[in-house]
Short mmCIF file of the C-alpha atoms (twelve columns), coordinates in Angstrom:
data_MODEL
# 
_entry.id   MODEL 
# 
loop_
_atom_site.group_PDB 
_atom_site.id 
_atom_site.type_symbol 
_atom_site.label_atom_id 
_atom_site.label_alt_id 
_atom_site.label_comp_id 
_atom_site.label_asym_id 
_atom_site.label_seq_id 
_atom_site.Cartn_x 
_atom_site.Cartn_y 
_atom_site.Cartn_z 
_atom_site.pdbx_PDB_model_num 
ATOM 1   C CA . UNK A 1   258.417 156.708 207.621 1 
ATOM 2   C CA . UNK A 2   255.104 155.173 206.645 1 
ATOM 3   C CA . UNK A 3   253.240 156.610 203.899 1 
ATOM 4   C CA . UNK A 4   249.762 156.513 203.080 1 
ATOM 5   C CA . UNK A 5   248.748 156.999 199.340 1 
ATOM 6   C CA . UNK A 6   245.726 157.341 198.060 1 
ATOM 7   C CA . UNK A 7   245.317 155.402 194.446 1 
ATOM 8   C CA . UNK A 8   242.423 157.264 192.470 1 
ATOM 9   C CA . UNK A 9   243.353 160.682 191.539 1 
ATOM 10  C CA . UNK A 10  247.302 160.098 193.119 1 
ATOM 11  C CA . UNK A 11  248.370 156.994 191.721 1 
ATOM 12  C CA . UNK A 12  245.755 156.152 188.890 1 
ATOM 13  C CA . UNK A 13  244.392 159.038 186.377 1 
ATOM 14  C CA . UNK A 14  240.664 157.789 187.129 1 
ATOM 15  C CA . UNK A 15  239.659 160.391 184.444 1 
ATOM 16  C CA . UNK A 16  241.500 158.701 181.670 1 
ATOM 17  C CA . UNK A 17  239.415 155.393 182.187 1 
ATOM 18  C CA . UNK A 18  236.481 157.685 183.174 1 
ATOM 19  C CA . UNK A 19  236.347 159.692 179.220 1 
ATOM 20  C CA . UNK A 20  237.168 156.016 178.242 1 
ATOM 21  C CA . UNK A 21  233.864 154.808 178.601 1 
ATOM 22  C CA . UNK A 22  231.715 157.861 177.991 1 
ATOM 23  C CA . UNK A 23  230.677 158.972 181.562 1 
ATOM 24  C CA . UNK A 24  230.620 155.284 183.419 1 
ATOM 25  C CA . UNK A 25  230.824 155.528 186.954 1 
ATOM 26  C CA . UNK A 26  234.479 155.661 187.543 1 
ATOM 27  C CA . UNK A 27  234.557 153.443 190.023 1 
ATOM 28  C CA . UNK A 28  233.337 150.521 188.532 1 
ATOM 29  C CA . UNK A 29  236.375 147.795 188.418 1 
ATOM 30  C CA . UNK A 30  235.200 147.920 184.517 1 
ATOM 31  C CA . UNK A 31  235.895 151.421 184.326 1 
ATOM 32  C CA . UNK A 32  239.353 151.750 187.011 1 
ATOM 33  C CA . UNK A 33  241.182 148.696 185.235 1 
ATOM 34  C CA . UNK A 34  241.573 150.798 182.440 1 
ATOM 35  C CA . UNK A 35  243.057 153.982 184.470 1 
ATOM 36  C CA . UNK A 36  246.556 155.307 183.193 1 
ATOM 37  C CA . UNK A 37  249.066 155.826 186.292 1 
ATOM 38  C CA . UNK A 38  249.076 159.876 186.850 1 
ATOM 39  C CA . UNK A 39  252.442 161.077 185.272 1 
ATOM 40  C CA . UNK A 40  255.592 160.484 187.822 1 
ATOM 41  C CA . UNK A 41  253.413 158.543 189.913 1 
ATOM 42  C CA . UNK A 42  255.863 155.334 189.339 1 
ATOM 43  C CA . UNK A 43  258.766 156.395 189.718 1 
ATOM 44  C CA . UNK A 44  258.761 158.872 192.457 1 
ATOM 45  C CA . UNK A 45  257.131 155.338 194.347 1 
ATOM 46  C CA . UNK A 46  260.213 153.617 193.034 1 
ATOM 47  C CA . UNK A 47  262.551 156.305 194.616 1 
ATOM 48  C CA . UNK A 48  260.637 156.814 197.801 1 
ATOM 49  C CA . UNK A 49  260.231 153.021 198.764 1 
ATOM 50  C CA . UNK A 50  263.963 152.740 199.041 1 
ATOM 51  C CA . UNK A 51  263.397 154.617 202.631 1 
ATOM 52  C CA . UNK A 52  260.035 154.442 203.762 1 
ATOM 53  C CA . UNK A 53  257.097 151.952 203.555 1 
ATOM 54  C CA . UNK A 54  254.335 152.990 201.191 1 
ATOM 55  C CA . UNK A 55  251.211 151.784 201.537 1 
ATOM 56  C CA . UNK A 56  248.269 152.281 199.585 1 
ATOM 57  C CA . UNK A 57  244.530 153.159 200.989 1 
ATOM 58  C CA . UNK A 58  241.568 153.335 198.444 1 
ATOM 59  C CA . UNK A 59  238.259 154.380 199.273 1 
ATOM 60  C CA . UNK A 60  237.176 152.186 196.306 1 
ATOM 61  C CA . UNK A 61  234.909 148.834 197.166 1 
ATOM 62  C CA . UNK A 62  237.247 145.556 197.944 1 
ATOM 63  C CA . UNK A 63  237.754 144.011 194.922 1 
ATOM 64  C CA . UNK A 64  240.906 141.973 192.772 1 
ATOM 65  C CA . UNK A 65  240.793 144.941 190.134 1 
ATOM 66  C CA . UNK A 66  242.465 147.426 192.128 1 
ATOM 67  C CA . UNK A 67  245.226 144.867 193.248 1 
ATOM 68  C CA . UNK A 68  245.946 143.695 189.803 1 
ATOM 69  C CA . UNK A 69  245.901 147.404 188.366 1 
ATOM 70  C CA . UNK A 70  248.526 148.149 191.154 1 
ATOM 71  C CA . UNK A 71  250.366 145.103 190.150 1 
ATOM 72  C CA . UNK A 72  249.854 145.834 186.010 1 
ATOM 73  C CA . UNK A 73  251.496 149.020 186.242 1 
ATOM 74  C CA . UNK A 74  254.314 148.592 188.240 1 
ATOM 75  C CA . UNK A 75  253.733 149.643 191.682 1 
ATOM 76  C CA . UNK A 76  252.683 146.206 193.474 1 
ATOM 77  C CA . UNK A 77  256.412 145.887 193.512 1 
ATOM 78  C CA . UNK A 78  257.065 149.132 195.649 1 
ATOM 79  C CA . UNK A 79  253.901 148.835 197.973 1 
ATOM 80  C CA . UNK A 80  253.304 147.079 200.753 1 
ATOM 81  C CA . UNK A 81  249.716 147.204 202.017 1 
ATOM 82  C CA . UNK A 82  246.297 147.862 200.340 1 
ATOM 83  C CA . UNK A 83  243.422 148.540 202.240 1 
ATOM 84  C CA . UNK A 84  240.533 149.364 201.471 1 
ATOM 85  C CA . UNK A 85  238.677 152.099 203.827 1 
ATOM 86  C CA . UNK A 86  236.492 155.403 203.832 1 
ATOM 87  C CA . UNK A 87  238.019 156.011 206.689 1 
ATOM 88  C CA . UNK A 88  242.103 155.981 205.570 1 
ATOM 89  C CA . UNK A 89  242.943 157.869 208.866 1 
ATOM 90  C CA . UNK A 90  242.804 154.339 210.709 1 
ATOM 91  C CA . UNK A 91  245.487 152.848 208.652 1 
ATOM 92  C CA . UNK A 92  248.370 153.826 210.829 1 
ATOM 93  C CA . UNK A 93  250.759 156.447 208.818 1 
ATOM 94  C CA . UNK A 94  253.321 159.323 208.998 1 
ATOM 95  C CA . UNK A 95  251.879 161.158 206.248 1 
ATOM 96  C CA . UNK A 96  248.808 161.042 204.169 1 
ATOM 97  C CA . UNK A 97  248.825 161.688 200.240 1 
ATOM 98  C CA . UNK A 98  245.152 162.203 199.170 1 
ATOM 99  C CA . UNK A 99  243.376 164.290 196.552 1 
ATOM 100 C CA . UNK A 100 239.520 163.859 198.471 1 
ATOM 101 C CA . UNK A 101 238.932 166.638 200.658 1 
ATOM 102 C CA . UNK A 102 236.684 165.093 202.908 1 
ATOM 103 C CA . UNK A 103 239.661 162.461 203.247 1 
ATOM 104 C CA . UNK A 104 242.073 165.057 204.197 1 
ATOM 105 C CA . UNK A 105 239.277 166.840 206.164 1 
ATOM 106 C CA . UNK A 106 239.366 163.535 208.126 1 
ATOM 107 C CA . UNK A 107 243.079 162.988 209.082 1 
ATOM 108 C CA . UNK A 108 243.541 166.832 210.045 1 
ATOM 109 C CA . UNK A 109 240.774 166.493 212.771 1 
ATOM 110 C CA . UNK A 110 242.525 163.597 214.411 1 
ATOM 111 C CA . UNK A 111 245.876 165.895 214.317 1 
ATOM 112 C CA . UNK A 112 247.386 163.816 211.494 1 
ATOM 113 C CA . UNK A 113 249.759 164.696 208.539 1 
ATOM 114 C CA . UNK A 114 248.059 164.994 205.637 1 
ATOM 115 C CA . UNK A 115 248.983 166.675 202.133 1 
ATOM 116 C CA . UNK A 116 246.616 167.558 199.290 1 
ATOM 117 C CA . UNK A 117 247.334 166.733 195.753 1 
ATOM 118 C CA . UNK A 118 246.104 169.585 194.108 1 
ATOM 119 C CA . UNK A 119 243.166 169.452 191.650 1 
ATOM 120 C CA . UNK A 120 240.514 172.015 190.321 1 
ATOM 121 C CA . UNK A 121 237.865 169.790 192.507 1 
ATOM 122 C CA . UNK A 122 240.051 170.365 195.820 1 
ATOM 123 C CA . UNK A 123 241.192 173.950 195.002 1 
ATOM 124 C CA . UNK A 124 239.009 175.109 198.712 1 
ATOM 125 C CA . UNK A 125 239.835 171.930 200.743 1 
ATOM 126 C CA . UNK A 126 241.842 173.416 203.839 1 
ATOM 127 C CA . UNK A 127 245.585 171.485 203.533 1 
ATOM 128 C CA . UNK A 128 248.762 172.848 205.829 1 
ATOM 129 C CA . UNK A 129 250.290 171.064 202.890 1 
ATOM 130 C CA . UNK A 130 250.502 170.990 199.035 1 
ATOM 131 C CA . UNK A 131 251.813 169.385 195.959 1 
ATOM 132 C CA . UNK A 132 251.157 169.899 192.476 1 
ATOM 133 C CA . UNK A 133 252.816 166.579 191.474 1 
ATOM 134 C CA . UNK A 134 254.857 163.814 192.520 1 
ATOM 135 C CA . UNK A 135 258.114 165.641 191.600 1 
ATOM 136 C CA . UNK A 136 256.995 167.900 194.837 1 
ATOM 137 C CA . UNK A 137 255.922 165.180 196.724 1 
ATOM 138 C CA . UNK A 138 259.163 163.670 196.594 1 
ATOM 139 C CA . UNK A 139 260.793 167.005 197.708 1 
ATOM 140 C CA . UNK A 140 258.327 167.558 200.771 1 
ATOM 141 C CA . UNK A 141 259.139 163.924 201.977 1 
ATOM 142 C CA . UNK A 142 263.147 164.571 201.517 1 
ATOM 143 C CA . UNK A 143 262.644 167.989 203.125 1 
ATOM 144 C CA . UNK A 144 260.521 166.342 205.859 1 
ATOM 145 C CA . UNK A 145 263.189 163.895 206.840 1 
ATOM 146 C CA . UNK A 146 265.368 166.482 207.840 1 
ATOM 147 C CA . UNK A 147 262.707 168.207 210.126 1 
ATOM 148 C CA . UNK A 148 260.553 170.557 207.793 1 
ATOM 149 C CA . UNK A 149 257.568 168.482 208.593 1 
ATOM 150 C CA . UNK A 150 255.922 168.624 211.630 1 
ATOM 151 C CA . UNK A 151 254.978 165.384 212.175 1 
ATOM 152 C CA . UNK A 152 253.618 164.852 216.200 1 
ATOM 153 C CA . UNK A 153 254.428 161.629 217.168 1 
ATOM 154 C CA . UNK A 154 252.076 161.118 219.680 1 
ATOM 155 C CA . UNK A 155 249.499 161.447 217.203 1 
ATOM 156 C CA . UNK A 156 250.634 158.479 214.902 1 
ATOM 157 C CA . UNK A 157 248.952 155.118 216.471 1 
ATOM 158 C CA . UNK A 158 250.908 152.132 216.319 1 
ATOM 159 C CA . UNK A 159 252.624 152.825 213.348 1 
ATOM 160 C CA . UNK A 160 254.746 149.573 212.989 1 
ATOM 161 C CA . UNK A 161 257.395 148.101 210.471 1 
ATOM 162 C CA . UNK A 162 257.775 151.770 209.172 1 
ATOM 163 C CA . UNK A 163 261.392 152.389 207.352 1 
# 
């Protein structure tokens, strides 16, 4: 399968680099560089590249920092797209890992799979599914494999060179 991850708030701890500098707008390639990876991010993208394709999809501006934080902390090894879009439901995916609600509210109205990684800011942003961490976002992804997902695959567009 293909998998869409978001990188602020999945894959990078934006709040670390955010209490870093006192209130900066996080997304500032100042500010993001210095993001921590959020805890199990790496190696549950180790483990789940081995049989699907990851790609990442970041609502942040185009710009080198958020390739070479991907590549500083490991995971430009295990991923193998980055786009940059406000609108991540036209990257062509499976499944959808995204903490922004409005991001999630997106790929649900065009039918897609889509699962919320929980926060306090997303605790009321409608999600079929859930995870609390990676550890459960690895599980949901093994127990989707072996049907537990409903994934409708005339809603997935083009979705080529998936594992």
């Amino acid at each position: 399968m293909k998998l869409g991850i978001d990188v602020d708030g999945v894959l990078a701890a934006y709040q670390t680099a955010y209490d870093i500098h006192g209130g900066l707008e996080w997304w500032k390639p100042e500010v993001y560089i210095e993001a921590e990876p959020v805890k199990g991010a790496l190696d549950a993208v180790r483990e789940l590249s081995t049989q699907h394709k990851l790609v990442a999809i970041t609502a942040r501006a185009e710009h080198p920092a958020t390739n070479q934080w991907l590549n500083e902390h490991g995971f430009g090894s295990y991923i193998s797209e980055l786009h940059h879009t406000k609108q991540k439901w036209n990257v062509p995916c499976h499944i959808y890992l995204d903490d922004g609600a409005q991001f999630l509210n997106g790929i649900y109205e065009r039918g897609l799979v889509g699962v919320r990684y929980r926060y306090p800011h997303n605790a009321n942003a409608f999600a079929k599914y859930s995870v609390n961490d990676w550890t459960e976002f690895v599980a949901l992804i093994r127990s989707g494999v072996r049907g537990k997902l409903r994934i409708n695959p005339r809603k997935i567009r083009s979705v080529t060179n998936a594992r």
